[in-house]
C-alpha positions in Angstrom: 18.6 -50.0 -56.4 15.3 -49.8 -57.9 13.0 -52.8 -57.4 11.9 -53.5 -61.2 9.6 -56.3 -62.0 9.7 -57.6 -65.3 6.4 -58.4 -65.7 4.3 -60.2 -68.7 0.4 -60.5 -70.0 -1.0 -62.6 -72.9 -3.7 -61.9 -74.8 -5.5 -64.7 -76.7 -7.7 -66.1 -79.6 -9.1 -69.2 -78.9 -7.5 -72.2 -81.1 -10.5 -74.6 -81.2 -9.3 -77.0 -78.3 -7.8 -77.4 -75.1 -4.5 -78.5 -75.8 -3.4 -76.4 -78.4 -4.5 -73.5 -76.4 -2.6 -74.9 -73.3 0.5 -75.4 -76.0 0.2 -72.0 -76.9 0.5 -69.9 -73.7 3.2 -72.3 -72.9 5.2 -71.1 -75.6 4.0 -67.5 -74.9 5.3 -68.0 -71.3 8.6 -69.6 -72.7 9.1 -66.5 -74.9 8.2 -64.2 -71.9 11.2 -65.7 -70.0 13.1 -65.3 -72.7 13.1 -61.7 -72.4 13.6 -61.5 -68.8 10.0 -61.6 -67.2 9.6 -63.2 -63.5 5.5 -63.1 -63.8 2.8 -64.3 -66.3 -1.0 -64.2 -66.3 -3.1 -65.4 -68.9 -6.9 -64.4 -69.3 -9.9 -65.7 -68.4 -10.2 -69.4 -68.3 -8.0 -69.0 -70.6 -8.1 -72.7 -71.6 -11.2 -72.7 -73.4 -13.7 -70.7 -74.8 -15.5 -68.2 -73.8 -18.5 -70.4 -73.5 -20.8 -68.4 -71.1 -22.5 -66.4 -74.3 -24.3 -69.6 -74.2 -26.0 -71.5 -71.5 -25.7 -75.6 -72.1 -24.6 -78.4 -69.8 -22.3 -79.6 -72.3 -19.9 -77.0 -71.2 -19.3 -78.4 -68.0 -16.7 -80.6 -69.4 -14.2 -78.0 -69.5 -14.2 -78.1 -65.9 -11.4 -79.5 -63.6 -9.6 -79.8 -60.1 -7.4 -76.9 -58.5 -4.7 -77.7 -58.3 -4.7 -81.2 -59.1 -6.0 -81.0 -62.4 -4.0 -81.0 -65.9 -3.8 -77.9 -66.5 -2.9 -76.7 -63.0 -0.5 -79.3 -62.9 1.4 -78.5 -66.3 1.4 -75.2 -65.3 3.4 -75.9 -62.5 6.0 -77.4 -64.6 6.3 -74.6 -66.9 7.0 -72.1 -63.9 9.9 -74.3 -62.4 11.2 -74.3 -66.3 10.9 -70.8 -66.8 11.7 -69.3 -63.0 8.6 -67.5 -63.3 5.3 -66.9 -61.0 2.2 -68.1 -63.2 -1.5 -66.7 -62.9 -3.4 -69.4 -64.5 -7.5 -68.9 -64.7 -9.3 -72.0 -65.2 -13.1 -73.0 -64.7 -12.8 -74.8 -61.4 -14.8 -78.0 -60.5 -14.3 -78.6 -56.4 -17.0 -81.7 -56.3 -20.2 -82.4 -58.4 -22.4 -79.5 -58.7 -19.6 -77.2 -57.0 -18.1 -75.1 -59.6 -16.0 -72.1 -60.0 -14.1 -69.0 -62.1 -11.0 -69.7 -61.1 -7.6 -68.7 -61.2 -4.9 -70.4 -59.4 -1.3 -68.7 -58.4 1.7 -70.6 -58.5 5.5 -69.2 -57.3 8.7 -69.6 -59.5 9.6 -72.5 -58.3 6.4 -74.6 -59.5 5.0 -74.1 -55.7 0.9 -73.9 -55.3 0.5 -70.9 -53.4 -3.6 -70.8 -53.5 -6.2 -69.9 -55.4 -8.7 -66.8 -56.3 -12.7 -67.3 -57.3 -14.6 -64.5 -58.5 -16.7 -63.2 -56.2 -19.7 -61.4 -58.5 -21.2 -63.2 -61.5 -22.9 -61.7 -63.9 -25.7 -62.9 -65.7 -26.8 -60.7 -68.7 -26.8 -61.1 -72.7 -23.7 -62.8 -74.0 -22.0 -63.5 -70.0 -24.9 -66.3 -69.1 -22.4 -67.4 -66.1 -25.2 -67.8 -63.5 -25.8 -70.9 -65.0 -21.8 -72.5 -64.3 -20.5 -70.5 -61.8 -20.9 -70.2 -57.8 -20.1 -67.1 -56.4 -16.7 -67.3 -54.9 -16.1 -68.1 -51.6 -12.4 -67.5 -50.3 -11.9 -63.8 -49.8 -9.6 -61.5 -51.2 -6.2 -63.5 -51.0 -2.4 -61.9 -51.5 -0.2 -63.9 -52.6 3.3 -63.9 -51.4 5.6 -64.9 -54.8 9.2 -64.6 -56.1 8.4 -61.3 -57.6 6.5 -59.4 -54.3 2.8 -59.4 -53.5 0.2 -60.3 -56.2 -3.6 -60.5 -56.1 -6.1 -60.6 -58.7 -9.1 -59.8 -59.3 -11.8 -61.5 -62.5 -13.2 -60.0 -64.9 -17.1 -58.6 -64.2 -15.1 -58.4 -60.6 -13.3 -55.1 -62.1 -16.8 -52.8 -61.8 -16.8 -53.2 -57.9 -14.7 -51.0 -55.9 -14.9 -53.4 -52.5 -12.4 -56.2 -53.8 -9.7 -53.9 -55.1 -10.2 -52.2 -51.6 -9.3 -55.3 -49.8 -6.8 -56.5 -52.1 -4.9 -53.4 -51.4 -5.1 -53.6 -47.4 -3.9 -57.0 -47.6 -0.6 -55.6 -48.8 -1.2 -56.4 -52.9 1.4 -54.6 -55.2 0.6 -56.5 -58.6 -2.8 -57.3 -59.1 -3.9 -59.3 -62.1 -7.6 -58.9 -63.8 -8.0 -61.6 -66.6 -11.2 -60.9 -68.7 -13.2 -62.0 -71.4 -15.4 -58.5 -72.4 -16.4 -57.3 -75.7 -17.0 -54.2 -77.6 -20.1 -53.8 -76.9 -21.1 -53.7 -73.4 -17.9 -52.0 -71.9 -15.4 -51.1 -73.8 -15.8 -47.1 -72.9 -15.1 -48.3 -69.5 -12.2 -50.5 -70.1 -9.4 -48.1 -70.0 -11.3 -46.3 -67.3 -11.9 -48.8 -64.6 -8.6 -50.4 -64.0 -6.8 -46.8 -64.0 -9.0 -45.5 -61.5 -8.8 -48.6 -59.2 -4.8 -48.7 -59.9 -5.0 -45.2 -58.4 -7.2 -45.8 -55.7 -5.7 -48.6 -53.8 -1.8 -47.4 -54.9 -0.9 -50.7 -57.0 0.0 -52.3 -60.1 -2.6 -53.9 -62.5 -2.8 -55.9 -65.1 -5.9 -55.8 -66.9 -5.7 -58.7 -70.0 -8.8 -59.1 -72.1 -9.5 -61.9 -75.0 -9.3 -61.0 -78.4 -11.2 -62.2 -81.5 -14.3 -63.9 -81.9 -15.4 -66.9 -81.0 -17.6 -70.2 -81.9 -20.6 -69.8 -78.9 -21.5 -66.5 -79.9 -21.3 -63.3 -81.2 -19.1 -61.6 -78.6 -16.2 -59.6 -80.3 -13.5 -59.4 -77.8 -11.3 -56.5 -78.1 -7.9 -57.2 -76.7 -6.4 -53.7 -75.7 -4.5 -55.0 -72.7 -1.8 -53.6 -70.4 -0.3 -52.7 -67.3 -1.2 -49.5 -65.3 0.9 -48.1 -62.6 0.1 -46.5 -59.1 -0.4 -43.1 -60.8 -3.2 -44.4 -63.5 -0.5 -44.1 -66.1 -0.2 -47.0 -69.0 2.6 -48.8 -68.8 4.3 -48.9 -72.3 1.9 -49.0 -75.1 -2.0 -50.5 -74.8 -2.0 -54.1 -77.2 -3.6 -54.8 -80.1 -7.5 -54.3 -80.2 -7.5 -57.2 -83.3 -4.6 -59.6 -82.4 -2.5 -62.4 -80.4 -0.1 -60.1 -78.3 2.2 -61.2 -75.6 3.0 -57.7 -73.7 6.6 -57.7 -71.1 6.5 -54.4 -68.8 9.2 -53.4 -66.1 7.0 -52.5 -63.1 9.1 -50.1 -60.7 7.6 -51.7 -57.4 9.2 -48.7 -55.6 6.5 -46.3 -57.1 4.1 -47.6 -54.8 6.0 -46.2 -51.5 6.7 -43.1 -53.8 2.7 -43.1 -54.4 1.4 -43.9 -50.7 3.6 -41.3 -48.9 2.4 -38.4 -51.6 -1.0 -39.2 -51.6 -1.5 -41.3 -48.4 -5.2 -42.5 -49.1 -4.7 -45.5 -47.1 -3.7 -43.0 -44.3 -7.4 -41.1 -44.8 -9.7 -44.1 -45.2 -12.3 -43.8 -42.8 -13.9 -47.4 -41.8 -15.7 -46.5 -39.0 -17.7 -44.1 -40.8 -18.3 -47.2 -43.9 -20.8 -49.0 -41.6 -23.5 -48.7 -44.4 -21.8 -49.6 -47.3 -22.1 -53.4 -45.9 -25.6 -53.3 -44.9 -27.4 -55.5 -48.1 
């Protein structure tokens, strides 16, 4: 019997506040279950907005804990409602002055399984986040869910081929990459990236990107998100580039076996001949 995920992605514009954009992706992820999906993942800090085009202390406030804080926690009822693993990326504030891009994991049955902070942080025009986020600090973790092995991976994260890398040889089958990019900057490489590191490291991804403009800038994010499979092929039909879309995908898990016995790139790797690529 095949092993099909029924998997699910939401792309957003921002509503103004937190708890109507909270409300929101809880009725996306209600909807989701609705038509049979076991996993969610919403985009980045997908709570608030975008506010890294600008660089001003008063955007610390949409900071809280992980796990313990609201929206962590509400998320947590929503997957024991729905049965479904929940990837839920936040801006993350461990103690004063320690702050993160977060995005927290939870299983099916409401369980905290862990957390992911993006390692590389960009600081150019528009993505000021330097100036609120640390670098993360705790690795490349896999997840062990209802649904198999999921990872993920954020945003600016996407351009460096080291964390995909590791995500794959610690057994990831399903990783998520929420993102907040615009038209501007990347969007040639949107459809590029993701494929390519899909094919690399013989996984699932799910690349999710905002959509719409927003009240701190001038950044028009351009949606387009989906799911890729171990060969670089899209997964149904790319979403909207101007609107809201929730997107559901069946994932056929056993394509990755199918992939890493035709190919067998993990088989070829060649660490002890990597030494340099380390060296800063």
């Amino acid at each position: 019997m095949a092993n099909v995920v029924r998997a699910a992605l939401v792309q957003a514009t921002w509503t103004g506040d937190t708890a109507s954009m909270v409300d929101k992706h809880i009725e996306h992820a209600r909807e989701a279950a609705r038509q049979g999906a076991k996993v969610i993942g919403f985009q980045e800090v997908f709570n608030a907005p975008y506010f890294c085009q600008v660089q001003e202390p008063e955007h610390y406030a949409w900071a809280e804990p992980v796990p313990d804080g609201p929206t962590v926690t509400r998320m947590r009822e929503v997957a024991r409602e729905t049965g479904m693993v929940i990837v839920v990326p936040v801006f993350e504030v461990e103690q004063s002055g320690f702050y993160y891009n977060t995005a927290a994991v939870i299983d099916a049955d409401g369980t905290y399984l862990g957390k992911y902070r993006k390692h590389h942080i960009p600081q150019v025009k528009g993505f000021w986040e330097k100036y609120y986020f640390k670098p993360g600090n705790l690795g490349w973790p896999v997840f062990e869910t209802a649904v198999g092995k999921v990872g993920v991976y954020i945003c600016y994260d996407r351009h460096f081929p080291e964390g995909w890398r590791q995500l794959g040889l610690n057994g990831a089958q399903l990783v998520y990459n929420p993102s907040a990019t615009h038209r501007g900057l990347s969007a040639h490489l949107w459809q590029l990236e993701q494929p390519a590191a899909a094919v690399a490291n013989e996984y699932f991804v799910a690349a999710i990107n905002r959509v719409g403009r927003e009240e701190y800038g001038d950044n028009d994010f351009y949606g387009t998100s989906y799911f890729v499979d171990p060969r670089g092929k899209f997964v149904g039909e790319v979403a909207s580039d101007q609107g809201e879309e929730l997107v559901v995908r069946d994932l056929d898990f056993d394509l990755i076996e199918d992939v890493r016995q035709q190919w067998a790139f993990y088989r070829d790797r060649r660490p002890d001949a990597y030494e340099g690529l380390v060296q800063p």
